[in-house]
Backbone bond lengths (Angstrom), bond angles and torsions (degrees), N, CA, C in turn:
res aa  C-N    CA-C-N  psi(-1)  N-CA   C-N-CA  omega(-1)  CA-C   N-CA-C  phi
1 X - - - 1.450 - - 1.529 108.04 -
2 X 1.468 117.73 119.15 1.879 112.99 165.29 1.191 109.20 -56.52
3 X 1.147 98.75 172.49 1.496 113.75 -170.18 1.641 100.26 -79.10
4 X 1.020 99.46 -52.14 1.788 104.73 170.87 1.692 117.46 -31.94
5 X 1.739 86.00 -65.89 1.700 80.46 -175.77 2.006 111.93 -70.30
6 X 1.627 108.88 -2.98 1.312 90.15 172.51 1.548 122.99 -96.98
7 X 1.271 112.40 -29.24 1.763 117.99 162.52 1.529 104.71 -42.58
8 X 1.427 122.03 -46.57 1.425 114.77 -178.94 1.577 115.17 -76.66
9 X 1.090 134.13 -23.29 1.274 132.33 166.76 1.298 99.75 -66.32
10 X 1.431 125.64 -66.90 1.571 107.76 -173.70 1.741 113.37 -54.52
11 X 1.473 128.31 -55.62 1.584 105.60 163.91 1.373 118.59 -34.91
12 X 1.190 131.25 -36.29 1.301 134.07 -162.88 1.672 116.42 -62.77
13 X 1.809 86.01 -38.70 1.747 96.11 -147.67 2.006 75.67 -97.82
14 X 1.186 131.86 -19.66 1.818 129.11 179.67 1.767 103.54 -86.44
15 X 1.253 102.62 -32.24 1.652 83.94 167.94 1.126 127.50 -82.79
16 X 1.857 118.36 -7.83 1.494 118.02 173.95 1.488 105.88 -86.16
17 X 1.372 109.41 -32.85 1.876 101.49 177.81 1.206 123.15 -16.65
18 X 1.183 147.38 147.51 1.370 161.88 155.13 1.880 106.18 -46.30
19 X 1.421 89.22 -44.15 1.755 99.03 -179.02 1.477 109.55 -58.45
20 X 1.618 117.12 -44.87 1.382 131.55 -168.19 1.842 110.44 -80.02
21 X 1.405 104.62 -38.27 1.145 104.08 -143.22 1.894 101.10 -124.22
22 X 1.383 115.68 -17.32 2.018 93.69 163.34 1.139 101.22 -108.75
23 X 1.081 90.34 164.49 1.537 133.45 -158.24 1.623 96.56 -59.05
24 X 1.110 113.59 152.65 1.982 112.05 179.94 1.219 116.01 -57.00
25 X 1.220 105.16 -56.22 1.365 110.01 -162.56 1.575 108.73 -77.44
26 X 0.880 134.34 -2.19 1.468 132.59 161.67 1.721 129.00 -76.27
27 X 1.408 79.31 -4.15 1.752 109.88 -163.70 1.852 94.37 -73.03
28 X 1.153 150.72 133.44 1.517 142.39 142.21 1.939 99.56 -56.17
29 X 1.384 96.89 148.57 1.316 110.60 176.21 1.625 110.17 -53.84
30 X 1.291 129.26 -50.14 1.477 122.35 162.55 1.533 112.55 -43.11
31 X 1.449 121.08 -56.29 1.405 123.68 177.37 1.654 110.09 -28.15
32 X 1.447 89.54 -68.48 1.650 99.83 -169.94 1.765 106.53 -51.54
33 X 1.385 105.13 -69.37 1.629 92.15 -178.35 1.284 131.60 -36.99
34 X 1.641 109.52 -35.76 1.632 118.02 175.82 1.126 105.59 -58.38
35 X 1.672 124.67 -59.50 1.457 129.81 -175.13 1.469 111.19 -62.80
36 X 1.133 114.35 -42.65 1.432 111.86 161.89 1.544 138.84 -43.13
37 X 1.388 107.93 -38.44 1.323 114.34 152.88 1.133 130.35 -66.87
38 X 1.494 114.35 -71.37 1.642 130.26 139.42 1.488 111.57 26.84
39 X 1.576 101.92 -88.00 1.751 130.07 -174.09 1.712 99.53 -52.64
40 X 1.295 96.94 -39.86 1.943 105.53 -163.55 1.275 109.22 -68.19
41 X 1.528 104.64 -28.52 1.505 113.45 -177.02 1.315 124.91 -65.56
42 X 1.695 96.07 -52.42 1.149 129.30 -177.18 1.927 112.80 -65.55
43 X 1.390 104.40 -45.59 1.089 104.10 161.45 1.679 134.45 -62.70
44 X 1.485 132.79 -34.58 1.132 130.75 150.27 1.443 129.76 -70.05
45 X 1.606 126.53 -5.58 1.542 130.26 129.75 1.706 115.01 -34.97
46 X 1.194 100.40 -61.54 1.685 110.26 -161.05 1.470 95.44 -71.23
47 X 1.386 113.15 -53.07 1.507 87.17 -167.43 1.762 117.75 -74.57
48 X 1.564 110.45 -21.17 1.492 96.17 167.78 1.682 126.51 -67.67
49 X 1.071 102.22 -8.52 1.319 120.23 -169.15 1.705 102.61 -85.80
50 X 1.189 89.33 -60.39 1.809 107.52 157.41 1.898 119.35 -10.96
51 X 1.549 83.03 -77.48 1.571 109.52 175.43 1.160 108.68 -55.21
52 X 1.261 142.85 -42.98 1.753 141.67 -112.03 2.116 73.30 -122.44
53 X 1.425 125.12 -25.03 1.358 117.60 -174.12 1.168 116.16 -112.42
54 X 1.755 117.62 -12.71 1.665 110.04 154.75 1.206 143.40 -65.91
55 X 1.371 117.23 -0.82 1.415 126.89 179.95 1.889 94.75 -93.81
56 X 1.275 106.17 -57.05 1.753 86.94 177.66 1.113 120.64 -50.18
57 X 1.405 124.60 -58.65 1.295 121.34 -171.32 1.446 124.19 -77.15
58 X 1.657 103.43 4.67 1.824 95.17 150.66 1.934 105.61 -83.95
59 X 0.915 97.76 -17.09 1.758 110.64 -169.45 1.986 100.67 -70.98
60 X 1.169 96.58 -45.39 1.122 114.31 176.66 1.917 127.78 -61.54
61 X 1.423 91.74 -64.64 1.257 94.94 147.22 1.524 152.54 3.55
62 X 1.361 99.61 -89.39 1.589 124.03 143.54 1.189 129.90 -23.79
63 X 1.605 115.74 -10.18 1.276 116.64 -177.08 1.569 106.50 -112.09
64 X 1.661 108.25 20.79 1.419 113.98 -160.73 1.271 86.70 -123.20
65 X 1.846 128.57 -176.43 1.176 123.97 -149.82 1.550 112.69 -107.65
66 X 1.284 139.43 136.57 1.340 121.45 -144.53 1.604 109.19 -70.00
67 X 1.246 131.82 165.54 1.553 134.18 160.10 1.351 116.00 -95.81
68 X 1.316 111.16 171.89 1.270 134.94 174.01 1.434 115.20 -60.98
69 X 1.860 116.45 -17.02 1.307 100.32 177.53 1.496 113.84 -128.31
70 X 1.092 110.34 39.18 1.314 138.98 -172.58 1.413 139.59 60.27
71 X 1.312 93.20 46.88 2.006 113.53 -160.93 1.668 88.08 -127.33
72 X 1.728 100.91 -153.35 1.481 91.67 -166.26 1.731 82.65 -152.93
73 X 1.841 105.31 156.98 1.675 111.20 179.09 1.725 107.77 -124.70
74 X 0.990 100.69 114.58 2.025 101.48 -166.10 1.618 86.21 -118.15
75 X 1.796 103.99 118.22 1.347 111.19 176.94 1.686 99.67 -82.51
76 X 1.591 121.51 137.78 1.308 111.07 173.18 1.480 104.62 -125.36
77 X 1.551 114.77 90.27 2.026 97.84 -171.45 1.270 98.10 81.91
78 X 1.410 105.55 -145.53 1.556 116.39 -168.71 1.717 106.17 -97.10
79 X 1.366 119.21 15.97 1.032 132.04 178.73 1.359 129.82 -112.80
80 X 1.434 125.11 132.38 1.365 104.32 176.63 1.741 119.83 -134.85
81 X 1.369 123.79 140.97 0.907 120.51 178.38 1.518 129.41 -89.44
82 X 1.187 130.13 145.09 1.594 121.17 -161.13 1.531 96.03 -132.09
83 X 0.916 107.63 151.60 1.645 127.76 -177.59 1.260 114.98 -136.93
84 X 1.270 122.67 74.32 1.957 132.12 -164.90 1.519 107.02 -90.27
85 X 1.140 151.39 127.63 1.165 170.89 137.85 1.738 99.85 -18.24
86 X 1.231 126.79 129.00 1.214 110.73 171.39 1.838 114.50 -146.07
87 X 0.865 116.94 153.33 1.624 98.94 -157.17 1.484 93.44 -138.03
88 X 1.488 128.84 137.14 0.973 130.25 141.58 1.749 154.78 -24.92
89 X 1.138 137.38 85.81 1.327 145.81 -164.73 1.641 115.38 -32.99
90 X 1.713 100.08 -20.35 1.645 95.82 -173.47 1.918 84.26 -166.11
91 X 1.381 86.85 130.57 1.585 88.06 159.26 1.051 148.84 -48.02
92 X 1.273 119.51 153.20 1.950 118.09 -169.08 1.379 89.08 -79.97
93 X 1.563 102.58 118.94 1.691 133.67 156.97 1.324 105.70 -30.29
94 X 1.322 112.08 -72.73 1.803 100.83 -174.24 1.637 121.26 -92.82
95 X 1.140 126.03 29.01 1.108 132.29 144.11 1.317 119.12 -79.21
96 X 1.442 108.27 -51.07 1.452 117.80 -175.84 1.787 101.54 -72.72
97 X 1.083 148.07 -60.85 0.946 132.82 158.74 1.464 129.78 -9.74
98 X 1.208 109.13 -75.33 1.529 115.79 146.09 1.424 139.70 -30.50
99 X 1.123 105.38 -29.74 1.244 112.70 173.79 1.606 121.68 -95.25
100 X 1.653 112.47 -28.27 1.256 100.90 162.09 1.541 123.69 -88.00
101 X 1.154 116.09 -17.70 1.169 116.85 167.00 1.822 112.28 -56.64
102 X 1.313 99.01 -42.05 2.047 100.71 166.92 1.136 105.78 -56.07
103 X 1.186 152.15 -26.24 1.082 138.37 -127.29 2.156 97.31 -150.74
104 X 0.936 91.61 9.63 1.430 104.54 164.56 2.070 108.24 65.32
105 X 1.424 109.76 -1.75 1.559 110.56 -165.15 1.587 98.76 -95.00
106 X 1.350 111.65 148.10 1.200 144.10 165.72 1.385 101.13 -34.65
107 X 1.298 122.31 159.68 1.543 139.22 -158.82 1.702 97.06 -105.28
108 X 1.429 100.07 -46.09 1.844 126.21 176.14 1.099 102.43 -39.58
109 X 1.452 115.60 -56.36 2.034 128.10 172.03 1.367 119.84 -17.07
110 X 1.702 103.53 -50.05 1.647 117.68 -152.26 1.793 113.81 -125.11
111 X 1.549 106.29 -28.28 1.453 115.14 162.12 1.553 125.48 -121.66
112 X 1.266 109.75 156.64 1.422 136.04 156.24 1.480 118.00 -43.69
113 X 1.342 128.16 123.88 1.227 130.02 170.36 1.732 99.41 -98.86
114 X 1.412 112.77 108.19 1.696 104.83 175.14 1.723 100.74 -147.29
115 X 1.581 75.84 148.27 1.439 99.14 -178.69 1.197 131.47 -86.33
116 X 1.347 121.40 126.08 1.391 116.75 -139.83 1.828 101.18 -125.10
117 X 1.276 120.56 129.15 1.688 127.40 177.96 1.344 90.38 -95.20
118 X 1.475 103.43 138.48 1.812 129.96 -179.25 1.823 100.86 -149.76
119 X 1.238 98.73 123.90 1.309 106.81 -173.31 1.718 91.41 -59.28
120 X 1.557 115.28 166.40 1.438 132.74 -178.42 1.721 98.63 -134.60
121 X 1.615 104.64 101.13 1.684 108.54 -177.04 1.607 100.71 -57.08
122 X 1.598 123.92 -22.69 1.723 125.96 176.73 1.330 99.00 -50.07
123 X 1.425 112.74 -65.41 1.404 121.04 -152.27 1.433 117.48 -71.26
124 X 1.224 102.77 -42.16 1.712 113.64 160.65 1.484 92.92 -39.33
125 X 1.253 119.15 -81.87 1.484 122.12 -161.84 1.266 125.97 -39.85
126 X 1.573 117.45 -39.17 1.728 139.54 168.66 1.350 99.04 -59.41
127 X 1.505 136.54 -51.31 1.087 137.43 169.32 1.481 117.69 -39.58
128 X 1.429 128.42 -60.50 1.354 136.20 -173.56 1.577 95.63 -72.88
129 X 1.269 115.49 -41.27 1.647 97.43 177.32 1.350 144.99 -78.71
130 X 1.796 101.53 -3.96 1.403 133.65 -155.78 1.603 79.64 -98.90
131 X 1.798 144.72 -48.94 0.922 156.27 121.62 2.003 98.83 163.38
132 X 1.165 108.00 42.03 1.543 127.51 -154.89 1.674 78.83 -96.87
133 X 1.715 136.53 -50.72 1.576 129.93 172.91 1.033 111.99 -132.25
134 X 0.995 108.07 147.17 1.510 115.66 -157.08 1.991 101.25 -91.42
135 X 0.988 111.55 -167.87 1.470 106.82 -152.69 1.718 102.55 -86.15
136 X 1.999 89.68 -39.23 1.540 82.06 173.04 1.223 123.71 -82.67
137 X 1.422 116.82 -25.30 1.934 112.11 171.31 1.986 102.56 -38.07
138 X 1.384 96.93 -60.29 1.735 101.53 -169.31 1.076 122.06 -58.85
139 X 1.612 116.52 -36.38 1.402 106.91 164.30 1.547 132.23 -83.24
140 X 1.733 105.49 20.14 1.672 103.57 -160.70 2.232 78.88 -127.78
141 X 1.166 101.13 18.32 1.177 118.58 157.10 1.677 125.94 -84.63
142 X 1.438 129.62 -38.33 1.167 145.42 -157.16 1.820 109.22 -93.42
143 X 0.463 109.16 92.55 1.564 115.69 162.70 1.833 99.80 -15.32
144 X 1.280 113.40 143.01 1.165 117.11 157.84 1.633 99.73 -141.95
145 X 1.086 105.86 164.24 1.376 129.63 -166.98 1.709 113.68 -136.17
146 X 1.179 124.17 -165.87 1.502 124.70 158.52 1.584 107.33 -174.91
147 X 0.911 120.21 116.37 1.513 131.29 -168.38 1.757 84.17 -82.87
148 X 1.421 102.90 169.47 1.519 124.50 -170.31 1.632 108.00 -157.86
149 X 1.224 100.76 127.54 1.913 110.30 -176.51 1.436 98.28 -130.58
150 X 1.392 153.15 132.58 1.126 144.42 137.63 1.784 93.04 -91.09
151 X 1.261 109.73 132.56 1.487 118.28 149.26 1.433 118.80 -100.24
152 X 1.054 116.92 109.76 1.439 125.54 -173.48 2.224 101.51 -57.78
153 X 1.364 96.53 149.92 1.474 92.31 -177.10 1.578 95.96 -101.92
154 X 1.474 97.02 163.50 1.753 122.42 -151.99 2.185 103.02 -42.01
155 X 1.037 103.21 -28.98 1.285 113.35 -171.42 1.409 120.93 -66.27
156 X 1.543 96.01 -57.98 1.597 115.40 179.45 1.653 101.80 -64.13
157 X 1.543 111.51 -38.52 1.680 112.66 -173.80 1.209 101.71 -76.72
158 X 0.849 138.85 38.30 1.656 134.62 176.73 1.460 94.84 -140.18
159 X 1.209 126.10 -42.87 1.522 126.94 -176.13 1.491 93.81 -65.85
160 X 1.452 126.80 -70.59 1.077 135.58 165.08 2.150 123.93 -1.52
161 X 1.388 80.59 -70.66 1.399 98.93 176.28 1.647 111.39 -72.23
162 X 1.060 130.38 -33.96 1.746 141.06 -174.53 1.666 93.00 -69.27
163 X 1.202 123.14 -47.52 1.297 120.14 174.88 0.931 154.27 -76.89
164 X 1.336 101.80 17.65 1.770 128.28 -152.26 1.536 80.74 -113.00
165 X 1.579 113.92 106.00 1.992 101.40 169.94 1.520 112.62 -67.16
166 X 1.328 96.15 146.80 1.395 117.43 170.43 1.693 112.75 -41.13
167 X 0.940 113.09 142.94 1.840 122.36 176.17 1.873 101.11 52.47
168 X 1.163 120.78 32.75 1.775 113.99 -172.24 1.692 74.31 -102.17
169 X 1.517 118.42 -64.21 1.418 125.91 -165.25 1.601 108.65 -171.26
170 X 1.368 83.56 168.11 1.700 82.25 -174.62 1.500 111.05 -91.62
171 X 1.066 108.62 164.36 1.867 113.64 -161.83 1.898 98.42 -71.05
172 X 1.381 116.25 151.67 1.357 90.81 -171.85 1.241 105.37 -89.80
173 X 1.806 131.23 -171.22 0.996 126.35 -121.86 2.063 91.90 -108.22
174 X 1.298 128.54 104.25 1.498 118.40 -176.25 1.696 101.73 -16.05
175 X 1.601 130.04 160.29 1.045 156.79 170.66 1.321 115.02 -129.66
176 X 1.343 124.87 88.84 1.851 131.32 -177.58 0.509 105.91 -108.86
């Protein structure tokens, strides 16, 4: 089997999963947590895997024909890889810092002095106590969030881990 036709069998056989592919709400609450892990697993495979192949294939790259914006286009098959040049909108702060300080020039030279409003959780608070907002205005002020952990139980984490192929990536790191 090429490698081609096997990357596509594995998309093939993860987009038919049950985990990937019905609908949520059809899911039983066990379902979901399993798939929930499942996906999580599967997803920190891919992206280390991810990483561990972007450094070649900028390396790689380079061996393709240059562009117009100073990167490089390497046709591979019906595929092609691009290597685009990409530059930052504003310089790195502490480089540049650094650098005028080397260079003996004023800070004034290279940045903006601006004045900046930042809420004060005190003053909010003096506010609700002064009786200027009331407790729920201030607290319907605050961002809330909700973090989410499924820990897979000992069973599924073993299936989990057994399935992770050898040299794809390393299993990710337990969470206790």
């Amino acid at each position: 089997m090429t490698d081609q036709v096997h990357i596509a069998a594995v998309v093939t056989v993860l987009a038919n999963r049950d985990e990937f592919a019905a609908p949520v709400d059809k899911l039983s609450l066990a379902e979901r947590v399993e798939a929930y892990a499942a996906v999580h697993h599967v997803e920190e495979i891919a992206k280390a895997r991810r990483e561990a192949l972007r450094d070649p294939l900028l390396k790689d790259a380079e061996n393709g024909a240059p562009t117009d914006k100073g990167g490089f286009k390497l046709p591979v098959g019906e595929h092609t890889v691009l290597k685009e040049r990409r530059m930052a909108s504003a310089p790195d702060e502490k480089k540049l810092m650094a650098l005028l300080e080397k260079k003996g020039l004023p800070v004034e030279q290279a940045f903006d002095k601006v004045t900046v409003l930042q809420p004060n959780p005190s003053k909010v608070s003096a506010l609700v106590e002064t009786g200027h907002l009331t407790e729920e205005e201030a607290r319907d002020l605050y961002k809330v969030t909700f973090a989410l952990v499924v820990r897979p139980g000992a069973e599924l984490e073993a299936l989990l881990e057994n399935a992770t192929p050898a040299g794809l990536a390393p299993a990710p790191k337990k969470r206790r």
